[in-house]
C-alpha positions as CSV (number, residue, x, y, z in Angstrom):
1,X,0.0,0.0,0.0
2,X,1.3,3.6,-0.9
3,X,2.7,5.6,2.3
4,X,0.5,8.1,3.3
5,X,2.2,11.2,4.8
6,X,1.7,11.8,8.6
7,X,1.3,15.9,7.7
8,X,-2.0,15.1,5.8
9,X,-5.0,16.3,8.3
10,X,-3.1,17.6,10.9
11,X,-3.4,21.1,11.2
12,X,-0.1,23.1,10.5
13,X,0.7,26.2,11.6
14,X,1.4,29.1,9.3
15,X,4.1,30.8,10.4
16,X,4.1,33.6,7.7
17,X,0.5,34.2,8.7
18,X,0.9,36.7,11.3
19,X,3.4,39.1,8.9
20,X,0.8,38.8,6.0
21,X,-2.0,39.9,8.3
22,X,-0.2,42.7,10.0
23,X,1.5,44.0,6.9
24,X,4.5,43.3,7.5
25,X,5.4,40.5,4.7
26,X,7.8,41.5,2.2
27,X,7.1,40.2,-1.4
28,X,9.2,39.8,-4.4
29,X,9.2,43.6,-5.5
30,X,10.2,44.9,-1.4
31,X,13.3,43.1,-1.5
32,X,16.2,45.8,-2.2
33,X,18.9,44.0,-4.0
34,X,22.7,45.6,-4.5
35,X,22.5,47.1,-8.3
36,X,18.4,47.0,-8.9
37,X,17.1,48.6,-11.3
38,X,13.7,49.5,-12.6
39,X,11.7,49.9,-15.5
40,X,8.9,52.3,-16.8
41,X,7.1,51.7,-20.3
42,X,6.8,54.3,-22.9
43,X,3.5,53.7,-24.4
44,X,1.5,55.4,-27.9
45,X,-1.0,57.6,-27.3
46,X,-2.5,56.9,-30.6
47,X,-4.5,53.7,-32.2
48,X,-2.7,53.9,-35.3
49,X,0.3,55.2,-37.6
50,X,4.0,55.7,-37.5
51,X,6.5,57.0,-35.4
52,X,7.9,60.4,-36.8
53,X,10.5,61.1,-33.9
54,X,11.2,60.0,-30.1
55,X,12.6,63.0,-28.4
56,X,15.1,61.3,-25.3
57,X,16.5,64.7,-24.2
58,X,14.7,65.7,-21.0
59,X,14.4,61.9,-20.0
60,X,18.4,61.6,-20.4
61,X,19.2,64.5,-17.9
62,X,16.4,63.0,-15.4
63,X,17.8,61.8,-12.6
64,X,18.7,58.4,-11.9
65,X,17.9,57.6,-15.2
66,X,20.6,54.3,-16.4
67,X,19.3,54.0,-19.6
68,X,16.4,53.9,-22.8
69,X,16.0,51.2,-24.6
70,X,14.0,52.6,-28.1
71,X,13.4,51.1,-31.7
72,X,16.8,53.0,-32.4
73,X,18.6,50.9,-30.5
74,X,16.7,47.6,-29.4
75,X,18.5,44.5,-30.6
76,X,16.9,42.5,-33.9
77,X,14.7,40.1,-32.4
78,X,13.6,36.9,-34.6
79,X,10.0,37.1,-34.7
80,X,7.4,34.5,-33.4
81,X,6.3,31.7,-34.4
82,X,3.2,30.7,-37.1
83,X,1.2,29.8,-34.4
84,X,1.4,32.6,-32.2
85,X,0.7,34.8,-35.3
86,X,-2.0,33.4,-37.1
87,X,-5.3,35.3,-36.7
88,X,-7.0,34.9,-33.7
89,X,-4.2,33.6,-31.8
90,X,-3.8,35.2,-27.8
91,X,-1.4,37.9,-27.1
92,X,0.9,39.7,-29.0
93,X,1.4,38.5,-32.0
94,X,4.4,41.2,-32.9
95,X,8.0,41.7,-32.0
96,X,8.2,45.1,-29.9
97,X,10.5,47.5,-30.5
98,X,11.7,46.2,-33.9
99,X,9.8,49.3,-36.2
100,X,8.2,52.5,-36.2
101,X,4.2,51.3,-37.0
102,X,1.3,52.2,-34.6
103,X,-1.0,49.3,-34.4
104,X,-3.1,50.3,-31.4
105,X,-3.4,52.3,-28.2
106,X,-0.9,52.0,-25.9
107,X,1.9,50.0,-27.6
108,X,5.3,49.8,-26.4
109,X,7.7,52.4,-27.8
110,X,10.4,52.1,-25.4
111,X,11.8,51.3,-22.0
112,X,13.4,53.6,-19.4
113,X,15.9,52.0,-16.4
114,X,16.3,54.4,-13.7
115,X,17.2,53.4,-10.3
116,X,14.2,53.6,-8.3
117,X,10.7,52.9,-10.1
118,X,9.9,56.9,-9.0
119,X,12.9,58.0,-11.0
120,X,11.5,55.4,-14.0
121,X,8.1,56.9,-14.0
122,X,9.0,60.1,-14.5
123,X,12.1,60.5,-16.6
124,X,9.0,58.4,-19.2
125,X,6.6,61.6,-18.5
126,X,9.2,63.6,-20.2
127,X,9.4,61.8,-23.1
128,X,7.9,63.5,-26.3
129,X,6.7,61.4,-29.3
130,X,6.4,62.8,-32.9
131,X,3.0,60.7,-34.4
132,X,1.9,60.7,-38.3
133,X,-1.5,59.4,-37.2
134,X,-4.2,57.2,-39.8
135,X,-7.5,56.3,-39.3
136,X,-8.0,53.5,-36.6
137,X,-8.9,49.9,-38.4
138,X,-12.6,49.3,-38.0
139,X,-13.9,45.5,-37.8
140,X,-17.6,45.9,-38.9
141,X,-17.8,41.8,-39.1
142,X,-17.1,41.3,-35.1
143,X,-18.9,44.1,-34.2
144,X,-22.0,43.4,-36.5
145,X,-22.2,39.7,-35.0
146,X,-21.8,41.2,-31.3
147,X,-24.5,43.2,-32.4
148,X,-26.8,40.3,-33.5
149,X,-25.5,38.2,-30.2
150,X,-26.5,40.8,-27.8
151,X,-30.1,41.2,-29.8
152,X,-30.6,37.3,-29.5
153,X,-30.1,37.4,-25.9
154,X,-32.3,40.3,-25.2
155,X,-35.1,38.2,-27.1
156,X,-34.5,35.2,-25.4
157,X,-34.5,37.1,-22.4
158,X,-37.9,38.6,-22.7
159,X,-39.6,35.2,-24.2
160,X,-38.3,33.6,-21.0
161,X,-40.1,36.6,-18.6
162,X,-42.9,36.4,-20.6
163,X,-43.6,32.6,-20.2
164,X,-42.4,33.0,-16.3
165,X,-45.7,35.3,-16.7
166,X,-47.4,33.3,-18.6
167,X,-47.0,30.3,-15.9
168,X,-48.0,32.4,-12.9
169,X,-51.0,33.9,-14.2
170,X,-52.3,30.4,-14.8
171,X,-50.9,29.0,-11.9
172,X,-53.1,31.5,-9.6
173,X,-56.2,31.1,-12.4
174,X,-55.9,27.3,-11.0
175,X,-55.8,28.3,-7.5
176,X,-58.8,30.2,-7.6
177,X,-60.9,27.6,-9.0
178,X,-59.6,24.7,-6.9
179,X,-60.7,27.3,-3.5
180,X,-64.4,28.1,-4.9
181,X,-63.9,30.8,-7.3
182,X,-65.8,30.6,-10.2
183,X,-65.6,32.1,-13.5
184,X,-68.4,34.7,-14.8
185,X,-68.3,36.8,-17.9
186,X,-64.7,38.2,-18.9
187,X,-64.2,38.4,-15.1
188,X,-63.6,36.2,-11.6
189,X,-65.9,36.5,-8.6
190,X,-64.6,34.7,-5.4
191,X,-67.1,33.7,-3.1
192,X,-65.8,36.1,-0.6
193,X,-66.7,38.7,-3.0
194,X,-68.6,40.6,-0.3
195,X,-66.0,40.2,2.6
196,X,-63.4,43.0,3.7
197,X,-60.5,40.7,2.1
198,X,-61.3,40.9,-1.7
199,X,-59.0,43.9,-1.4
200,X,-56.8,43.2,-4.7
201,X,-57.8,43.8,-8.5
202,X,-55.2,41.6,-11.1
203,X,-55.4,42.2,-14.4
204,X,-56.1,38.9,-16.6
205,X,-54.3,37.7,-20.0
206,X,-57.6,39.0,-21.7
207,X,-57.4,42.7,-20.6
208,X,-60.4,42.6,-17.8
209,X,-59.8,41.9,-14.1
210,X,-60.6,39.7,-11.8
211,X,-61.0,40.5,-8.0
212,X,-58.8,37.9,-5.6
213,X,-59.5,37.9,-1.8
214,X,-56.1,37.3,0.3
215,X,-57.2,33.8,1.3
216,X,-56.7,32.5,-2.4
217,X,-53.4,34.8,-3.0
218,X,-52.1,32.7,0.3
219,X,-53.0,29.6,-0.6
């Protein structure tokens, strides 16, 4: 028979518990190494187009700034494989760094090391970018059968309330007659018509109403 560990059902104690709780853990990012450096993106603020000019200048006299990794001087990378590039594949599907084309919002441009993440964040605020902007790509495809998705659950979503409705309203129509209520015209009298408790009027499927005393709402 396989050995079964002694540890398994006992209760162990958790001896980082009390630091996590208190805030007083330290994580992978709070541990100050000799030499550590940090990183701070700079990012398009366009959907789509080229790159004209990256002005460096003010983020090279920041301070604390080690260095800014651009398209003018990133290292040719190979790019990805078929698979990760076909249509519809997750992620990036692109090489960063490796020309000057806008492809959407937010793309990397560049990468400034500073020596504290403060330093990083700010020497990238000072970057300037020169943009020849186009007209964003427009997919009318996705967004016409996103279109027709969210129409086809609104419709099944009102069929489903309306036979929810449907149910009910003979659900109660079948209480009424099962406690003495009978049916007269285009309306329903209960046979507590007269008392104090045929309080409520309901209307029917057919447009009139019928008059339902509390005792046959309970029941």
């Amino acid at each position: 028979m396989p050995e079964t560990s002694s540890l398994i059902g006992q209760p162990i104690a958790r001896i980082d518990g009390r630091v996590k709780v208190i805030g007083a853990a330290k994580y992978a990012a709070e541990f100050a190494r000799p030499g550590l450096t940090y990183g701070a993106l700079i990012q398009s603020t366009i959907a789509a187009g080229r790159v004209v000019k990256i002005d460096l200048s003010a983020a090279k006299s920041a301070p604390g700034v080690v260095g800014i990794l651009t398209r003018e001087n990133a290292p040719h990378l190979r790019p990805y494989p078929d698979d990760l590039r076909k249509p519809g594949a997750p992620g990036e599907n692109r090489v960063p760094l490796q020309d000057d084309e806008i492809y959407h919002d937010g793309q990397h441009l560049g990468v400034i090391v500073a020596e504290s993440f403060e330093q990083a964040t700010y020497a990238a605020s000072l970057v300037r970018v020169t943009y020849q902007s186009q007209p964003p790509k427009r997919y009318r495809s996705n967004a016409a059968t996103l279109t027709q998705r969210s129409r086809l659950r609104r419709t099944r979503s009102t069929l489903y309330i309306r036979r929810r409705s449907k149910i009910t309203t003979r659900s109660r129509h079948i209480r009424l007659l099962r406690n003495g209520t009978r049916r007269t015209g285009c309306s329903f009298t209960s046979a507590h018509a007269g008392s104090n408790n045929c309080n409520e009027s309901l209307p029917t499927p057919s447009g009139c109403h019928r008059k339902m005393c509390e005792s046959s709402v309970l029941s």
